[in-house]
C-alpha positions as CSV (number, residue, x, y, z in Angstrom):
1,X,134.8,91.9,121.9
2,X,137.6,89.1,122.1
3,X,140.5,89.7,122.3
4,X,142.5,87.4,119.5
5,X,146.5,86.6,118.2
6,X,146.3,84.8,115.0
7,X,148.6,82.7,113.1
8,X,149.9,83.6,109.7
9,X,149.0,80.5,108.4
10,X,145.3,81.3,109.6
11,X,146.4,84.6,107.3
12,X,147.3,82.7,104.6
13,X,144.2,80.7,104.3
14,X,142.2,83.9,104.6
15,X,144.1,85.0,101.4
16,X,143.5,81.6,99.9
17,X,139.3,82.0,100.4
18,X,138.9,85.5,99.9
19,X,141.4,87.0,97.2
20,X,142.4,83.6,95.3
21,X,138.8,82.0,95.5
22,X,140.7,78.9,96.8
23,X,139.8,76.4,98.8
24,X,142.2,76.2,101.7
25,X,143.4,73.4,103.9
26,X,141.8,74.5,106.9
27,X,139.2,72.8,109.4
28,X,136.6,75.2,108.3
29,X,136.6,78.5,106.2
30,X,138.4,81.7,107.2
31,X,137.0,84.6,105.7
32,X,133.8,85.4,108.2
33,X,136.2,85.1,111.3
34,X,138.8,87.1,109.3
35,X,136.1,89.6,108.4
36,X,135.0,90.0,111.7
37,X,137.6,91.4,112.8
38,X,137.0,95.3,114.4
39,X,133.3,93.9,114.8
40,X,133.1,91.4,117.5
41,X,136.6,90.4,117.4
42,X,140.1,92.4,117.6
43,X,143.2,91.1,116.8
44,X,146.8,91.8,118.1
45,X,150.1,91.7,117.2
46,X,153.1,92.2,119.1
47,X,154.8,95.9,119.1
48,X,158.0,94.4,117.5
49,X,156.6,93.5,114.6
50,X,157.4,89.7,114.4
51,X,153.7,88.5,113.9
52,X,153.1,91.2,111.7
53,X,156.4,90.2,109.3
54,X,155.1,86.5,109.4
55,X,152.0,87.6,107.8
56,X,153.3,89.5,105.1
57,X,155.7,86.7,104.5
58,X,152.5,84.1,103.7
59,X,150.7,86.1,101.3
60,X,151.1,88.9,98.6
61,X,152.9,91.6,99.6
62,X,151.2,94.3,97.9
63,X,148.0,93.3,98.8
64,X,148.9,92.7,102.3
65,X,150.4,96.5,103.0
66,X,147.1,97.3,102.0
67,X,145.1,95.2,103.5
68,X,147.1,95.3,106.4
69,X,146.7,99.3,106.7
70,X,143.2,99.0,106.4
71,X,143.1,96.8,110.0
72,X,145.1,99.3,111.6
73,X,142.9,102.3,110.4
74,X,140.1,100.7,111.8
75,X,140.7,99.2,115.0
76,X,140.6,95.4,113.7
77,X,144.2,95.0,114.5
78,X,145.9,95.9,117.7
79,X,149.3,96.6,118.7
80,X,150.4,95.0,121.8
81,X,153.9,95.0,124.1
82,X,154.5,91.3,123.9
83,X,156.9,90.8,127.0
84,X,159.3,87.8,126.9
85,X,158.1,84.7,129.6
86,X,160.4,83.1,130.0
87,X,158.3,80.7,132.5
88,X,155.4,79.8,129.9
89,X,158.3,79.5,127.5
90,X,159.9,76.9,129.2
91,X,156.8,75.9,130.5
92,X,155.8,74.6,126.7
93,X,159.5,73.8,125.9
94,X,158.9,70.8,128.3
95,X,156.2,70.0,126.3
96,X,157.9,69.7,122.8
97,X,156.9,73.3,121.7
98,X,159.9,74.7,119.2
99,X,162.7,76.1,121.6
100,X,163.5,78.5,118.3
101,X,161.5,80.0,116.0
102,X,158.8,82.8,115.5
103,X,155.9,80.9,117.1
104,X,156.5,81.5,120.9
105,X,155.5,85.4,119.6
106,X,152.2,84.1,118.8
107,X,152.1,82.5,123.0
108,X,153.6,86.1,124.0
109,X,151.5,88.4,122.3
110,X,148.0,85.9,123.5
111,X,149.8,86.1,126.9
112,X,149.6,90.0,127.1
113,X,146.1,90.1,125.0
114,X,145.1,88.2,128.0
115,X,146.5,89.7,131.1
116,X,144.6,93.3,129.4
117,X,141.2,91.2,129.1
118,X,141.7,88.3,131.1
119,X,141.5,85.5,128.0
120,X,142.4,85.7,124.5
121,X,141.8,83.7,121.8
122,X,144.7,81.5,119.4
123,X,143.7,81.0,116.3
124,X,145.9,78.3,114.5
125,X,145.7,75.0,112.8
126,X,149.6,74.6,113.4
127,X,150.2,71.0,115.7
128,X,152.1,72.8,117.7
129,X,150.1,74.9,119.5
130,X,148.1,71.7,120.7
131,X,150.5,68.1,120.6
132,X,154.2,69.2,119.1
133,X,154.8,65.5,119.2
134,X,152.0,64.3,116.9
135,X,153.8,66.2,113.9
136,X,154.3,62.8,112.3
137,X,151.5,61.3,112.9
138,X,149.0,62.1,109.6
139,X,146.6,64.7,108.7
140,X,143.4,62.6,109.7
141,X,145.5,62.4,113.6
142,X,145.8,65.8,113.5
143,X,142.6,67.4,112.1
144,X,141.2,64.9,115.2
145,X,143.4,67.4,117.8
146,X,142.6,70.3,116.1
147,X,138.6,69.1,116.0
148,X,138.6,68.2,119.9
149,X,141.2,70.9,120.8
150,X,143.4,68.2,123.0
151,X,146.8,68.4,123.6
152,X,149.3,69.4,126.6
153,X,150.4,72.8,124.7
154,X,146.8,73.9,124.5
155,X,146.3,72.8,128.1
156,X,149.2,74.5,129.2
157,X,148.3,77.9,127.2
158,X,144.3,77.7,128.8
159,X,145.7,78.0,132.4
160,X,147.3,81.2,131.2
161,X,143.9,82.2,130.3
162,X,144.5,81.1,126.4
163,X,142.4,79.8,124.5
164,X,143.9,77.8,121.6
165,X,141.3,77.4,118.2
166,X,141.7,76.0,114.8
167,X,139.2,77.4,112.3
168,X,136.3,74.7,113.6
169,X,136.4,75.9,116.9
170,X,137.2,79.8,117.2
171,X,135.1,81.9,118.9
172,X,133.1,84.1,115.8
């Protein structure tokens, strides 16, 4: 199985393509990775409950508790101590990676996935995770990044055995 942290907007996207019958703004769909989960994939969050909060914060909260619940009652989710590095942290600070903010719980939560297995998965189509300082610089620039998985965050994150994926790339 791999081990996987995902992103809430990864979440919302998922919600988008499965409950809404949308169409999301993703590199590719959601909902077979998403569904996979507790199959060939697991996915953690961190023990403090930030990742889990930033889920329910992206979609319907109703349907979420219970969707949610159902993850947790069959093994697709994980809970995970998500320990504080304050090394990689200022590792990817360096790099242009948000000093503040939820995301580094994402990095954390990876970063203990993968010291239990080894690797871990990323899943995220945030800039971010791959070139913070490409923000700006247009959707076509970025879905390029995402599409070749380049960037010194994602560098950084794979010699801590992470593997950083948008939707194009992540491991099924």
């Amino acid at each position: 199985m791999t081990s996987n942290v995902v992103d809430a907007n990864i979440i919302r996207a998922y919600f988008e393509e499965a409950v809404l019958n949308l169409t999301p703004d993703t590199t590719a769909p959601c909902r077979a990775f998403i569904e996979s989960l507790g199959s060939t994939n697991v996915c953690f969050v961190d023990s403090n409950g930030t990742i889990e909060h930033e889920w329910g914060n992206v979609v319907d909260p109703d349907w979420f508790r219970a969707w949610f619940g159902d993850l947790l009652a069959t093994g697709a989710v994980g809970i995970i101590d998500a320990p504080a590095r304050p090394d990689l942290r200022n590792e990817l600070r360096k790099l242009g990676f948000p000093a503040n903010g939820r995301d580094i719980w994402y990095v954390r939560a990876a970063a203990a996935a993968a010291g239990n297995a080894d690797s871990a998965q990323l899943v995220t189509e945030d800039i971010d995770f791959f070139d913070p300082t490409k923000k700006k610089a247009g959707k076509k620039a970025r879905d390029r990044l995402l599409h070749e998985r380049k960037g010194p965050v994602l560098k950084a994150l794979e010699k801590h055995g992470i593997s950083v994926n948008a939707m194009c790339t992540c491991i099924i």
